[in-house]
MDAnalysis code that builds the backbone (N, CA, C; Angstrom):
import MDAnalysis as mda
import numpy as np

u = mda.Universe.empty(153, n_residues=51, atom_resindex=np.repeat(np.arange(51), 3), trajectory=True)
u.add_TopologyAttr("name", ["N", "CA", "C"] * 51)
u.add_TopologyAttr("resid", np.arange(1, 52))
u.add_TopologyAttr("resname", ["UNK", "UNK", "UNK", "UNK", "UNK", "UNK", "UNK", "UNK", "UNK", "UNK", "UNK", "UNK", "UNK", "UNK", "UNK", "UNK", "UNK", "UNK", "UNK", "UNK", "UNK", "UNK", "UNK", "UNK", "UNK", "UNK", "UNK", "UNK", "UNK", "UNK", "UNK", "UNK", "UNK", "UNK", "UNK", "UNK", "UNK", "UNK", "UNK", "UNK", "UNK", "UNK", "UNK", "UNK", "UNK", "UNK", "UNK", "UNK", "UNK", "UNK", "UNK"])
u.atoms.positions = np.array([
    [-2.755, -0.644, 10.918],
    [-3.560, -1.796, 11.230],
    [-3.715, -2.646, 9.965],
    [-3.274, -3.763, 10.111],
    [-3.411, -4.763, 8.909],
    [-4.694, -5.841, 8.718],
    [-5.610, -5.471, 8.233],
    [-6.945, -6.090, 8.080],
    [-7.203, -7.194, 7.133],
    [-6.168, -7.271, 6.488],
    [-5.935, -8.629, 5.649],
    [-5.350, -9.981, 6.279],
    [-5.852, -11.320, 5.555],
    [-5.411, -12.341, 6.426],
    [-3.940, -12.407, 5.735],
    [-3.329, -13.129, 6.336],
    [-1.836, -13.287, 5.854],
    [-1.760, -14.506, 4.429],
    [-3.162, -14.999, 4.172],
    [-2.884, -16.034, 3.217],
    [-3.700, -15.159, 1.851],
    [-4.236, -13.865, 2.173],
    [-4.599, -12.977, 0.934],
    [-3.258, -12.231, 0.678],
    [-2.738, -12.075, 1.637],
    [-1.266, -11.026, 1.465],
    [-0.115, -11.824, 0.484],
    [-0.548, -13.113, 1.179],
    [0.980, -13.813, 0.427],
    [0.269, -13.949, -1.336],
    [-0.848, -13.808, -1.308],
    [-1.516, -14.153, -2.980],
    [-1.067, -12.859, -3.433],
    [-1.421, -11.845, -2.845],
    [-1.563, -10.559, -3.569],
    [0.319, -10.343, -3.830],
    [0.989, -10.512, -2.925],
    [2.550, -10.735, -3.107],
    [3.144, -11.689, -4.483],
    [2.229, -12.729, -4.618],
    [2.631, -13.580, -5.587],
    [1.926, -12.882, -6.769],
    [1.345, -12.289, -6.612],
    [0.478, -11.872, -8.081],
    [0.553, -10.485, -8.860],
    [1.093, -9.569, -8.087],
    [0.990, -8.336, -8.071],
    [2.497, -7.581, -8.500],
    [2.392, -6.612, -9.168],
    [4.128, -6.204, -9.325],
    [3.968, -5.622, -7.714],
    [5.199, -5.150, -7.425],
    [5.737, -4.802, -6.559],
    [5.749, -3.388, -6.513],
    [5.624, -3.067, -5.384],
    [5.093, -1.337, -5.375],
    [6.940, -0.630, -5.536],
    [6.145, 0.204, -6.641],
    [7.618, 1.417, -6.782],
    [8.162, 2.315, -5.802],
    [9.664, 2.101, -6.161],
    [10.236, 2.742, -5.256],
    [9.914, 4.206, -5.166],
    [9.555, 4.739, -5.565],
    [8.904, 6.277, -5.780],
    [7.429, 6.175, -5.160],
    [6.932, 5.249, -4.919],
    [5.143, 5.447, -4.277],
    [5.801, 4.632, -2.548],
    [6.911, 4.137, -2.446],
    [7.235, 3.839, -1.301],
    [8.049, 4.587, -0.297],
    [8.750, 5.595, -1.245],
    [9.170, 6.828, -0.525],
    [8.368, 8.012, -0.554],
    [6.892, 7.728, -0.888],
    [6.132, 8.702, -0.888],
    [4.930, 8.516, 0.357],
    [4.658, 6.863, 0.522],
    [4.175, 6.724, 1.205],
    [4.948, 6.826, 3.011],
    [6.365, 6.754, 2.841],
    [7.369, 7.323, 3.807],
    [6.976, 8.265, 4.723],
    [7.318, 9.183, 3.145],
    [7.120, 10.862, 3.883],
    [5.838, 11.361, 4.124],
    [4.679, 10.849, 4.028],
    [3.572, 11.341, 4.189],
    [2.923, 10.573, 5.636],
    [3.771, 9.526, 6.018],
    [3.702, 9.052, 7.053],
    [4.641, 9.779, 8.189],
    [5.294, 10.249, 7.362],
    [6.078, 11.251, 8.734],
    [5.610, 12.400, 8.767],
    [5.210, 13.385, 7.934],
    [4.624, 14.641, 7.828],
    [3.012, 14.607, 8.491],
    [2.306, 13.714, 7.970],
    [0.981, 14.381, 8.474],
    [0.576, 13.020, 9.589],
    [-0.168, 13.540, 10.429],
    [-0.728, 13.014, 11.730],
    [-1.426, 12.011, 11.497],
    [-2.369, 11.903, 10.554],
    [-3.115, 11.042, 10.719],
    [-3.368, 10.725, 8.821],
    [-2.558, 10.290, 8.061],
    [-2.770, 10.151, 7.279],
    [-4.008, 9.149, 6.493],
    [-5.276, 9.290, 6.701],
    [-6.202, 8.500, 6.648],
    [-6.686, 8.208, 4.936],
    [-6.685, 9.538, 4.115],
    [-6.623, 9.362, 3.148],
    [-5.590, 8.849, 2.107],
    [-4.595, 8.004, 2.438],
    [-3.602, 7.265, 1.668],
    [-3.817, 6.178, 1.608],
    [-3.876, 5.773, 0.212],
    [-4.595, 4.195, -0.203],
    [-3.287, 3.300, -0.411],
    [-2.928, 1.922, 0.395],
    [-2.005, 1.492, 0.349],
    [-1.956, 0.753, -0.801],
    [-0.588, 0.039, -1.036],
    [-0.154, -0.501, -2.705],
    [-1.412, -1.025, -3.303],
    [-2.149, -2.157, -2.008],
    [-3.073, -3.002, -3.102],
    [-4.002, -2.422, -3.227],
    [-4.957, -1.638, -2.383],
    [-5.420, -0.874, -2.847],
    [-5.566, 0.130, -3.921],
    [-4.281, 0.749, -4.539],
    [-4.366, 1.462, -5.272],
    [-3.694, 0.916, -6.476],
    [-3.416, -0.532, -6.468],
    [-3.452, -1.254, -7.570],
    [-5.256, -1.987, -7.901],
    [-5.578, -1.699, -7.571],
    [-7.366, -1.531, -7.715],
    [-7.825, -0.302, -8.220],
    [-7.392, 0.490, -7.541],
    [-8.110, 1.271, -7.852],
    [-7.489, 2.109, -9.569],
    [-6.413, 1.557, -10.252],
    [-5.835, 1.764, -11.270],
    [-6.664, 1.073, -12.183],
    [-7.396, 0.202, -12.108],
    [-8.303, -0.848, -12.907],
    [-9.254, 0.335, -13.379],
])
């Protein structure tokens, strides 16, 4: 579910590095392995939470 408007997405796209290929094949497999992965903080999020 995407809870962001599309004109914060395109900022955070323009502003932000780009999530690694290693946290994108991680976020992959943890989307295929567990059911309900609720505790996985997506890119921008956890480019926050690196601050």
């Amino acid at each position: 579910m995407d809870i962001l408007p599309n004109a914060l997405l395109a900022y955070l796209d323009d502003h932000c590095d780009p999530e690694p290929e290693v946290l994108k094949k991680l976020n992959r497999e943890t989307h295929i392995k567990v059911l309900k992965p609720n505790m996985l903080s997506g890119h921008y999020q956890g480019r926050l939470l690196s601050f």
